[in-house]
C-alpha positions as CSV (number, residue, x, y, z in Angstrom):
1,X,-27.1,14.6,-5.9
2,X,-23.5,14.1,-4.7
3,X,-22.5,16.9,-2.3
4,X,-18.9,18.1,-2.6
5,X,-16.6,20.3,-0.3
6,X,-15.1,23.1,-2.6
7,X,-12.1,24.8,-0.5
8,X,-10.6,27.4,-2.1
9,X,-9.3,31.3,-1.3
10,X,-9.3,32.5,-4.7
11,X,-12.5,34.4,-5.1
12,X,-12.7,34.1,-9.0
13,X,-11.4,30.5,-9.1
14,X,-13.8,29.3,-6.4
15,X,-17.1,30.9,-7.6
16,X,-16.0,29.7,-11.4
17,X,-15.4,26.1,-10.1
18,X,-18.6,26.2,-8.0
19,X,-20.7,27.3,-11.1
20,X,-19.7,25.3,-13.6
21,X,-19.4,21.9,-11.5
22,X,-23.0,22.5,-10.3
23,X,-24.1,23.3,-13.8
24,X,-22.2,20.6,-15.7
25,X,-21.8,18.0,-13.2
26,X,-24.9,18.2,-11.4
27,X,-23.3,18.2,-7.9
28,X,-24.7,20.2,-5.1
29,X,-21.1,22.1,-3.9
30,X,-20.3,23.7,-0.6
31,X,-17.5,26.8,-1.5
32,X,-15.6,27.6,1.5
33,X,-12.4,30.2,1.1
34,X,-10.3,29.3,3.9
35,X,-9.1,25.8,5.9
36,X,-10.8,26.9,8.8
37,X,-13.9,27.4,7.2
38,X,-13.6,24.2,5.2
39,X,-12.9,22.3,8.4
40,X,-15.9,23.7,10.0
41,X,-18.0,23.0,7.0
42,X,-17.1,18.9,6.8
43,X,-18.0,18.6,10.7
44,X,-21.2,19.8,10.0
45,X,-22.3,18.5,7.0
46,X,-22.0,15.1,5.0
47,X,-19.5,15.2,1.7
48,X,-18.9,12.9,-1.2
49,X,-16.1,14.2,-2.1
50,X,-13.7,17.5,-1.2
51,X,-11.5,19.6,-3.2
52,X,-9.0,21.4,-1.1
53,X,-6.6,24.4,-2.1
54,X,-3.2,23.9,-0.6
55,X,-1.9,27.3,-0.4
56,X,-4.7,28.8,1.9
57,X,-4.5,31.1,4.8
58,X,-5.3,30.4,8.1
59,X,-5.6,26.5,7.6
60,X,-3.5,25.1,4.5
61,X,-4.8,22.1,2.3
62,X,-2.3,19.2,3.6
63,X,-3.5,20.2,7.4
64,X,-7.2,20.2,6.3
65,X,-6.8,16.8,4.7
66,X,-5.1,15.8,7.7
67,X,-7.9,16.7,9.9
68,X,-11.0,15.3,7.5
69,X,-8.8,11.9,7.2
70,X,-8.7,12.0,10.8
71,X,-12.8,12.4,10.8
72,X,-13.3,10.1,7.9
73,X,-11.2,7.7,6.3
74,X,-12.7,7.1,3.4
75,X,-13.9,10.3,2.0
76,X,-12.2,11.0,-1.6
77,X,-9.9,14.4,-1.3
78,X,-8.7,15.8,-4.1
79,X,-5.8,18.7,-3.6
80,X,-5.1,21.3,-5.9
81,X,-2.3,23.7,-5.8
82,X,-0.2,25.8,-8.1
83,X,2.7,23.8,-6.8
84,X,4.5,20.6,-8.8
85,X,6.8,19.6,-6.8
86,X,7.3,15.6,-6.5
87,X,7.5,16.4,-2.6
88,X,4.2,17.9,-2.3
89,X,2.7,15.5,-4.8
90,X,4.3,12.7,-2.0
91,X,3.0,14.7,1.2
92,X,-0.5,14.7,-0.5
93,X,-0.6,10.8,-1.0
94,X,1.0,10.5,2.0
95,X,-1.8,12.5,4.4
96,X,-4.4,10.2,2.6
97,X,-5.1,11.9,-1.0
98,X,-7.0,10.0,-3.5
99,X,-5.6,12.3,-6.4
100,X,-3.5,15.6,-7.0
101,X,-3.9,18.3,-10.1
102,X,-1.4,21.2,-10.6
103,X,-2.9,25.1,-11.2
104,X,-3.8,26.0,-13.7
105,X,-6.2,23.2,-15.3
106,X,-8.7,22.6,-17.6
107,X,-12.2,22.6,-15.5
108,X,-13.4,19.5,-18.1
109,X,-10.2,17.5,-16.7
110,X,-11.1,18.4,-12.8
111,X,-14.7,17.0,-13.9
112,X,-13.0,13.4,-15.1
113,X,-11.2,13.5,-11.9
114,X,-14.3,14.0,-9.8
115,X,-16.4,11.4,-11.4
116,X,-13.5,8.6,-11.5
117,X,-13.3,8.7,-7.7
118,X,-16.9,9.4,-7.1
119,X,-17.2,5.4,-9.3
120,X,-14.6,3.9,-7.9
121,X,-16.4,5.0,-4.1
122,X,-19.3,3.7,-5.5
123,X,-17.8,0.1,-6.4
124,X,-16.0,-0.1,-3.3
125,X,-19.5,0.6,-0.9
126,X,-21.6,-1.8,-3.1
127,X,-18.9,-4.9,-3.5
128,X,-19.2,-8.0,-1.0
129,X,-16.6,-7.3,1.4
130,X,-14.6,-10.8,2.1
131,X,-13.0,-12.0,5.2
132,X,-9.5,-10.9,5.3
133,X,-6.6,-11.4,7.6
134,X,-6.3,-8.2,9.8
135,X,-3.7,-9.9,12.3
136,X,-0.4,-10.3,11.7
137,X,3.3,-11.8,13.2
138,X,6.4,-10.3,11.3
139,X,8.9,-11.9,13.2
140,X,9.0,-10.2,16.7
141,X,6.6,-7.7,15.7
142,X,2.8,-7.7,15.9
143,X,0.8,-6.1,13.3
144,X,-3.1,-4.9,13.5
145,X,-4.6,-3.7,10.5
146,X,-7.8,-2.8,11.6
147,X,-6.7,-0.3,13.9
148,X,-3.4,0.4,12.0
149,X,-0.7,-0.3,14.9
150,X,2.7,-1.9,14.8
151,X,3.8,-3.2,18.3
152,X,7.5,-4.2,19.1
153,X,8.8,-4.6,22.8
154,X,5.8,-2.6,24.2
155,X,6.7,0.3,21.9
156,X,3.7,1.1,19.3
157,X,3.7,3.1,15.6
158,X,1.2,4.2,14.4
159,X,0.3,3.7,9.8
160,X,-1.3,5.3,7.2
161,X,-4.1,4.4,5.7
162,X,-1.9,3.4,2.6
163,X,1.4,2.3,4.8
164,X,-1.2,-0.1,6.7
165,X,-2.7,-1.6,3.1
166,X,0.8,-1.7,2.0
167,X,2.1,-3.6,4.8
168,X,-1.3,-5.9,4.7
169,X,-0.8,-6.8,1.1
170,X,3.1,-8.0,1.9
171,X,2.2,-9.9,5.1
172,X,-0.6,-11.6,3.5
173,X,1.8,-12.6,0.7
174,X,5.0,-13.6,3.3
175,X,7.7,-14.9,2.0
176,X,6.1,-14.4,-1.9
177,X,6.2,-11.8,-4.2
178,X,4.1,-9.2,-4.5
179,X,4.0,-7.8,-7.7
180,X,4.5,-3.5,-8.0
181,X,1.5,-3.6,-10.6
182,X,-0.8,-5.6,-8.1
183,X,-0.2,-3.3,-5.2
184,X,-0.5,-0.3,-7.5
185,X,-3.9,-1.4,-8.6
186,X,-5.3,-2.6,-5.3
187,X,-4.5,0.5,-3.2
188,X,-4.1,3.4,-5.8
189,X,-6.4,2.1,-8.6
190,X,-4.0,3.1,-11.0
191,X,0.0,1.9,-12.0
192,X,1.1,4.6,-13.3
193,X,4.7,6.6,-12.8
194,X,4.0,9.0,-9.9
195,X,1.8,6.2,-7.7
196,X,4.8,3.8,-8.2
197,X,7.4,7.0,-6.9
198,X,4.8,7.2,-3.6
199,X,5.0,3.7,-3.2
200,X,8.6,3.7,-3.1
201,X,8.2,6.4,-0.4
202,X,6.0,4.2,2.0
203,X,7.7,1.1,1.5
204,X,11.0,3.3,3.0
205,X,8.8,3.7,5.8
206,X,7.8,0.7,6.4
207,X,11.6,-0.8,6.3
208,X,12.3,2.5,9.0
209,X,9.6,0.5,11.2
210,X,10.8,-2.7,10.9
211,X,14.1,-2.4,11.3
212,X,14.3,-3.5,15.3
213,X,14.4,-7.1,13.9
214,X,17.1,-8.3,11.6
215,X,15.4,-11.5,10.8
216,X,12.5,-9.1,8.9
217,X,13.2,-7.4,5.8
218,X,11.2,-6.0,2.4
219,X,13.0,-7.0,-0.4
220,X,12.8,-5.8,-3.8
221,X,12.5,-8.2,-6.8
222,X,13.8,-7.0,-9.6
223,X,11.6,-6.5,-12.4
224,X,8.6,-8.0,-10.1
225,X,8.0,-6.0,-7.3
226,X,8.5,-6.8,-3.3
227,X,9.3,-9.3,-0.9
228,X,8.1,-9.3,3.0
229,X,10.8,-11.8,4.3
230,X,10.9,-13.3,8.1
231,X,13.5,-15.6,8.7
């Protein structure tokens, strides 16, 4: 039975979630009603998956993620939130968020959710991990993707989880193009409008951290996708 972290204040909300995911779904769910509380919860125990409220006292959802991501980084989080804004949808992907669903929603529809990243966790623990290039040059800058550090004249930055799969995928295709629908589907399993508008916010990122060396530069292709070019 998959054990899931359930965050959220609401009373009603939590306790109706809790019931019905354990009933339908067959998960065995910890409910916790603040970030504090949640936080204590994951250090303790072992989680499949969480669910995290964003508006929360004490601890909201984005600084929870932040602090589960920084205790495991491959745990999927889910946030919910009565909030739509394309910012918070952005700051959710950004902290390390496998998905994002906007109060209210249908319970049925949090259930597809669950069990989508629940597979695709599955798939990636079972599949024959290949070697891959984890070292990188990008003109007078080192990159390390294992431990997710760019280096530049002694000064070091540290990535994402996504920024550093990102900037893997362009190194390891230099000087080529790398197609948007091919890094869509390799680091957010799906190409569809909103992961292509995050993309666009980590890729402005990465360009901020390479910008030291004018010989380096991401390019995009028109109607492709994007271009790591060192000169």
């Amino acid at each position: 039975m998959k054990k899931i972290l359930l965050v959220e204040d609401d009373p009603n909300l939590g306790m109706l979630l809790q019931d019905y995911l354990q009933l339908k779904g067959k998960f065995d769910i910890v409910l916790c009603v603040d970030g504090e509380e949640g936080l204590r919860a994951f250090n303790k125990q072992t989680f499949d998956l969480c669910i995290l409220d964003v508006m929360m006292p004490k601890k909201d959802g984005f600084a929870l993620g932040k602090e589960i991501r920084k205790l495991n980084e491959s745990v999927p989080i889910i946030f919910a939130t009565a909030k739509a804004m394309m910012e918070d949808k952005a700051s959710a992907y950004d902290l390390g968020g496998d998905d994002y669903i906007t109060k209210p929603f249908r319970i049925e529809e949090l259930l597809l959710r669950i069990n989508a990243l629940l597979k695709r966790a599955s798939v990636k623990e079972t599949k024959v991990a290949e070697p891959v290039q984890c070292q990188f040059q990008i003109g007078s800058y080192t990159f390390d993707y294992t431990t997710q550090l760019i280096q530049h004249n002694g000064q070091q930055q540290k990535l994402s989880t996504k920024e550093a799969e990102l900037l893997q995928l362009l190194c390891l295709k230099q000087n080529a193009v790398l197609t948007r629908e091919e890094a869509l589907l390799s680091i957010w399993h799906d190409d569809n409008y909103f992961n292509g508008r995050s993309m666009d916010v980590f890729l402005s990122k990465l360009r901020k951290y390479l910008k030291e060396d004018p010989k380096v530069e991401i390019l995009n292709v028109h109607g492709k996708g994007y271009k790591l070019l060192v000169n």
